[in-house]
C-alpha positions in Angstrom: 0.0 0.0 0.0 2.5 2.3 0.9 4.8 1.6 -2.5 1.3 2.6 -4.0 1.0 5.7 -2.4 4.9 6.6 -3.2 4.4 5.5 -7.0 1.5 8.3 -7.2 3.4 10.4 -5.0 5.8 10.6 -8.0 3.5 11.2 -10.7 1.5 13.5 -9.3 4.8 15.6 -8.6 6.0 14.8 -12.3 2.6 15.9 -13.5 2.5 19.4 -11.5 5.7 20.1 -12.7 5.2 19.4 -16.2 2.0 21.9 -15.4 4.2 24.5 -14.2 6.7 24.4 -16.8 3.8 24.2 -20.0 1.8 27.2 -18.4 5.4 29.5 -17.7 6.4 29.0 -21.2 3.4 29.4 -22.8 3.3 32.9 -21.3 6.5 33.7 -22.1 6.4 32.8 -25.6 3.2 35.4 -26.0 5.2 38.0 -24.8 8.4 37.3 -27.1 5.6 37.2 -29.7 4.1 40.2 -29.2 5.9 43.7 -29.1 3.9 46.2 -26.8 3.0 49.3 -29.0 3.7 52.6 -26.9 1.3 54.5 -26.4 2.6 58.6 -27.9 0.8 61.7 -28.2 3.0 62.5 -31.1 1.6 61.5 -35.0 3.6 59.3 -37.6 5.9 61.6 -39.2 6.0 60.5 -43.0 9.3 61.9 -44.4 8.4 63.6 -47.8 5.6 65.7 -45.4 8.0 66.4 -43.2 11.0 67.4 -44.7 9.4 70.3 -46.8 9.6 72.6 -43.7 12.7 71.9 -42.3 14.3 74.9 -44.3 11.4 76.7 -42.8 13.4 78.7 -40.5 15.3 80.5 -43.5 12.1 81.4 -45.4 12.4 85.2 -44.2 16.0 85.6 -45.0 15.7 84.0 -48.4 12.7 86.4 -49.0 14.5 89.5 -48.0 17.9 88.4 -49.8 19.3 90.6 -52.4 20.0 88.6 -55.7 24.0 88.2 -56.5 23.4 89.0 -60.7 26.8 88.1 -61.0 27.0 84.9 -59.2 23.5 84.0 -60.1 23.0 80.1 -61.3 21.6 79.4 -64.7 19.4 76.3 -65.9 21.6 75.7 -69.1 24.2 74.8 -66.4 21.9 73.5 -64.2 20.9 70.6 -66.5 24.8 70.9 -68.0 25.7 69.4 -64.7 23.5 66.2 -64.8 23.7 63.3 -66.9 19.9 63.6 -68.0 17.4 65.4 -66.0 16.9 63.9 -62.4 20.3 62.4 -62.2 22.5 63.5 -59.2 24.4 66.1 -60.1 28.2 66.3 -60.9 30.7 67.6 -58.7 32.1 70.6 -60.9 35.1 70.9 -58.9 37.9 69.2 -57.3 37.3 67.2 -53.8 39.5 67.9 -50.7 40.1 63.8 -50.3 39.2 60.6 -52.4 37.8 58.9 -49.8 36.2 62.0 -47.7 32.6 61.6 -46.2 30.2 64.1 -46.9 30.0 65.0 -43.0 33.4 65.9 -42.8 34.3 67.6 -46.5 30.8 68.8 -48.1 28.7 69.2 -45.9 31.1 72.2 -44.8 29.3 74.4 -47.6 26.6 72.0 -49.2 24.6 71.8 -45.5 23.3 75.8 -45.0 25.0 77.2 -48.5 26.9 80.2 -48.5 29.4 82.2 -50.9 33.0 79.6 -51.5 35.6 82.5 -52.3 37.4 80.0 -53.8 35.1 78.8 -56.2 33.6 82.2 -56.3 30.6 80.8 -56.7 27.6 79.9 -54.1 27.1 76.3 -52.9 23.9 74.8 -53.5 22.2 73.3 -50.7 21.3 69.7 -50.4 18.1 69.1 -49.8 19.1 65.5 -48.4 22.0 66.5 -45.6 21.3 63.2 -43.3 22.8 61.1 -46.7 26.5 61.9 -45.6 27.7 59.4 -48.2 27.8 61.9 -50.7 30.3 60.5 -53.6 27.9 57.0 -53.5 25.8 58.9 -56.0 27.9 62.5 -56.7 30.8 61.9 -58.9 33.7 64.3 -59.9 33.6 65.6 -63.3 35.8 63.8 -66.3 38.0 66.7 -67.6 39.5 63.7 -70.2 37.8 61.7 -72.5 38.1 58.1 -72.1 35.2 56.9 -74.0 34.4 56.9 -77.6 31.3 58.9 -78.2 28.5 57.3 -78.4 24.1 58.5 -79.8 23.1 58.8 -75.9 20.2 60.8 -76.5 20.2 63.2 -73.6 16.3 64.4 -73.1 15.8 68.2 -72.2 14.6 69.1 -69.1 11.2 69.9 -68.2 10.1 73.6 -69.2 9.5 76.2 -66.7 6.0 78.0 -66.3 4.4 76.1 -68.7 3.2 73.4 -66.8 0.0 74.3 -65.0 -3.2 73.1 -65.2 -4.9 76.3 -65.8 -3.9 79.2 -66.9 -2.6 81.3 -63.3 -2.7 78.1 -61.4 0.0 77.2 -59.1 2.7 74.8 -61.6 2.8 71.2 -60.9 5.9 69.6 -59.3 7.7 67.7 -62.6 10.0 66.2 -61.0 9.9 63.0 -58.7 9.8 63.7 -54.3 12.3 60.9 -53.2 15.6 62.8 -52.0 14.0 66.2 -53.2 11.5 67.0 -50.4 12.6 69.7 -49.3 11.6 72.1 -51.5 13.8 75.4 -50.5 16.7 73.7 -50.9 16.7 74.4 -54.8 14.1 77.2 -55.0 15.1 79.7 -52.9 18.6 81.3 -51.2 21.2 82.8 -53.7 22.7 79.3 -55.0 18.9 78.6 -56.7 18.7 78.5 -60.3 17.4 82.2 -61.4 14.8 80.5 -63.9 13.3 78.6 -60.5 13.4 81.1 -58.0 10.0 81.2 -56.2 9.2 85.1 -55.1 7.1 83.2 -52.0 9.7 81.5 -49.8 8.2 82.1 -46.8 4.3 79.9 -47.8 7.1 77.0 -46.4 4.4 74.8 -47.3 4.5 73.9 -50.9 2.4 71.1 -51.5 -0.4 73.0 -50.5 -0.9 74.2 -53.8 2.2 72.6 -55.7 1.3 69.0 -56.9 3.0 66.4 -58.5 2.5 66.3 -61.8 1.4 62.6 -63.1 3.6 61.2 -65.3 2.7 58.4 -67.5 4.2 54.6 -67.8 4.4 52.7 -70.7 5.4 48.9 -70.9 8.8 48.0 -72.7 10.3 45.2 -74.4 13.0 43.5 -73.1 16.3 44.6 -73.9 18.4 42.9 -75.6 22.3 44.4 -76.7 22.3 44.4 -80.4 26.2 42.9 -80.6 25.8 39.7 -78.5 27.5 36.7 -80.6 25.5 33.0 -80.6 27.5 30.8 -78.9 
């Protein structure tokens, strides 16, 4: 009787514990499962809605900045500087170091602007500063040639003022958003292009009345190079 007793003595200690265990890791696998969500009085910030008032605080001084006529930026060179229009543009003159970071070497004029005596020329400002890999995209300009020419058909830029959608509307946005948010960055301060100055740098909110123009996509065939050789 009392071997009986110890026998079920046993199991019912193995079969608590078994209990115990199950239930403590059940539980603990629903909370590795689930992530808690915090609870924030702040909303989602979605980048390309944010980022078009972060030049905000220089609206006023772009608006009551004198324009430099003889340092002023033209579109011919504007486009000049880019392989086709929307392509990062070309670094037109010599970098510091091969291998410098963008936080470090150009972000030293590129970040806020300003007038480079050296150059004697205004710095753009990037409209992208947190992207401090700069020369991943920005390459120095080829003062040699060491291709052949080739028929690259290099499609002009989109025209300026001509774009609306009624006449004295507000112009659409031709160009795409990604990278280029922030708006003042290229259309206002004295290193914007003279043909896209806006005379309203302080409405810091564009897209208000600026939309982007809807471009259209056409299906194309598969490419295939014209001198590939049967094997």
């Amino acid at each position: 009787m009392k071997k009986r007793l110890g026998i079920l003595l046993v199991f019912g200690i193995l079969f608590v514990g078994f209990s115990a265990n199950w239930t403590y890791s059940y539980y603990q696998g629903l909370e590795e499962a689930y992530i808690p969500i915090m609870e924030t009085k702040a909303p989602p910030v979605i980048p390309s809605e944010k980022k078009v008032f972060e030049r905000s605080e220089y609206a006023l001084d772009y608006l009551n900045m004198p324009q430099d006529e003889n340092h002023q930026r033209t579109l011919e060179s504007y486009y000049d500087n880019r392989a086709y229009p929307g392509a990062p543009p070309s670094i037109p003159h010599p970098v510091k170091e091969k291998l410098g970071m963008g936080g470090n070497i150009c972000l030293q004029c590129h970040q806020n602007g300003g007038f480079v005596q050296k150059f004697n020329a205004y710095a753009p400002v990037t409209p992208h500063p947190e992207m401090i890999n700069c020369k991943q995209c920005h390459v120095e300009q080829q003062t040699k040639n060491y291709f052949a020419a080739t028929d690259f058909y290099k499609k002009p830029g989109p025209a300026v003022g001509v774009n609306s959608a009624l006449p004295g509307s507000p112009p659409t946005i031709p160009h795409q958003l990604q990278m280029r948010e922030n708006c003042l960055s290229c259309h206002a301060g004295p290193a914007a292009v003279k043909e896209l100055w806006v005379d309203h740098p302080e409405r810091v909110n564009c897209r208000q009345c600026h939309v982007p123009q809807q471009q259209e996509v056409e299906n194309v065939e598969l490419f295939v190079r014209a001198n590939t050789v049967d094997q």
